[in-house]
C-alpha positions as a LaTeX table, in Angstrom:
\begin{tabular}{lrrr}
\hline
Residue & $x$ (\AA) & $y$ (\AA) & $z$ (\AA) \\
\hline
Unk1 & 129.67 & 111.75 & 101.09 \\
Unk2 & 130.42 & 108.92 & 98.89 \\
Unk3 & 132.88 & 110.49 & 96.75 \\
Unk4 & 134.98 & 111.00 & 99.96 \\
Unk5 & 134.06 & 107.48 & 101.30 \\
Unk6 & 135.68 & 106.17 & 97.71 \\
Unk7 & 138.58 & 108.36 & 98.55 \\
Unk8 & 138.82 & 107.06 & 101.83 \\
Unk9 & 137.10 & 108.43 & 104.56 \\
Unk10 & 135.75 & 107.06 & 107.57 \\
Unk11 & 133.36 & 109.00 & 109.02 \\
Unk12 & 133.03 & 108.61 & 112.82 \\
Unk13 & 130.29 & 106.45 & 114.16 \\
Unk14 & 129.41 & 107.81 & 117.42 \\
Unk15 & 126.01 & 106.65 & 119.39 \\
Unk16 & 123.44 & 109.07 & 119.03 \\
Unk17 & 123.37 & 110.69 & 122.38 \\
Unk18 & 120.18 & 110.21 & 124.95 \\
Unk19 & 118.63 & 112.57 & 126.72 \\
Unk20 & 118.18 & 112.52 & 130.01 \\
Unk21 & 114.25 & 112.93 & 131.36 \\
Unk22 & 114.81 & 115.11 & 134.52 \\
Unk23 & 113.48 & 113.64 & 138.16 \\
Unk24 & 111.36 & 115.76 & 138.53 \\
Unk25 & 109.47 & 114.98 & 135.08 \\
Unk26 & 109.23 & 111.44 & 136.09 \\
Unk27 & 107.86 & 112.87 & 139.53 \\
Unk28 & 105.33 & 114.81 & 137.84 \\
Unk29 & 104.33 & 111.80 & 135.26 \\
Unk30 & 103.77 & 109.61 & 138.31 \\
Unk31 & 101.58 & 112.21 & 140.09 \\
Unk32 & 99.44 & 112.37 & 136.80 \\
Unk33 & 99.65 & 108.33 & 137.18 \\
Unk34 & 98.02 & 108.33 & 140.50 \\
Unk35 & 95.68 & 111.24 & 139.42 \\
Unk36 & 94.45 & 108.55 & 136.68 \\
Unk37 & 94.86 & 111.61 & 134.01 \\
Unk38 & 96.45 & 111.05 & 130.93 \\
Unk39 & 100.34 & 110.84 & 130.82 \\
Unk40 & 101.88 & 113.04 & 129.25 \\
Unk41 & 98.92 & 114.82 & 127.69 \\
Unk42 & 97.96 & 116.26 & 131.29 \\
Unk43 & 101.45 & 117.04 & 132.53 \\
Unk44 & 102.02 & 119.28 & 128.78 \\
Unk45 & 98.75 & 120.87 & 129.33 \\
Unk46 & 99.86 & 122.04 & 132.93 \\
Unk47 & 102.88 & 123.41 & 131.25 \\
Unk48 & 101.00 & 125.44 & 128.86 \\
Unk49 & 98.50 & 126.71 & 131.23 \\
Unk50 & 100.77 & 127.78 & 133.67 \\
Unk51 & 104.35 & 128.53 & 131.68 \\
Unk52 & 103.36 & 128.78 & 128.33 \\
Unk53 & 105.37 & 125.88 & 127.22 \\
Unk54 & 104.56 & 123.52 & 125.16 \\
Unk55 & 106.14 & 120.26 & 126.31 \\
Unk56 & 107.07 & 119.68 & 130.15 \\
Unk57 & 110.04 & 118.30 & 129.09 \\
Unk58 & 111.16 & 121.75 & 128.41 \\
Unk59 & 110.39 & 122.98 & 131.56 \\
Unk60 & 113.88 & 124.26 & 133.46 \\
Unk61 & 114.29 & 122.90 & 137.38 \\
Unk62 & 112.08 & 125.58 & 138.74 \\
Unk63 & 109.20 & 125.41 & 136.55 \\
Unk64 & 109.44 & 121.66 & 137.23 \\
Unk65 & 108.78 & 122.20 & 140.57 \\
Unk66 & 105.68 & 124.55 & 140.43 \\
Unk67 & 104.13 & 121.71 & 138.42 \\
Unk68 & 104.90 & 118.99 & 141.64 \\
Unk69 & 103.53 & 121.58 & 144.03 \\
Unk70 & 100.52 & 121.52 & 141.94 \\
Unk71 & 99.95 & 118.47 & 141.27 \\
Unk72 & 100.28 & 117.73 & 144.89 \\
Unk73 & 97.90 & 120.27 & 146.29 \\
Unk74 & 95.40 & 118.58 & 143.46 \\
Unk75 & 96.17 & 114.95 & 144.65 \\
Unk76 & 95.74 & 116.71 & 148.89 \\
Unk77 & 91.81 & 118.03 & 147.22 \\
Unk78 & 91.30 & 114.63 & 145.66 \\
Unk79 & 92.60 & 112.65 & 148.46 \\
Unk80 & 94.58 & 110.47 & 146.18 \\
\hline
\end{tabular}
């Protein structure tokens, strides 16, 4: 890369792009929030146990949504 930079090239300096957390993941890190469980330790664990995904980020818009439903009926049991 420097031999070309001594030659004259500019590389292009773009920002490194940001993700985007989906809604929903916020949704379900707020729901952990006012289940006083660990963010986002709790909400990963759901994934595994009930996807088998690691990460809830990774979660597409459906799986997303089981987890809410979830989490809800939990928060309905612990009247939170």
């Amino acid at each position: 890369m420097r031999h070309m930079e001594k030659l004259g090239f500019v590389p292009a300096r773009r920002p490194s792009p940001r993700r985007e957390v989906h809604p929903l993941c916020r949704k379900v890190w707020a729901q952990c929030y006012s289940l006083s469980r660990p963010v986002p330790q709790y909400a990963d664990a759901l994934a595994a146990q009930m996807y088998g995904v690691e990460k809830l980020v990774w979660l597409d818009e459906e799986q997303l949504r089981g987890i809410v439903a979830a989490l809800a009926r939990q928060q309905r049991r612990e009247a939170v």
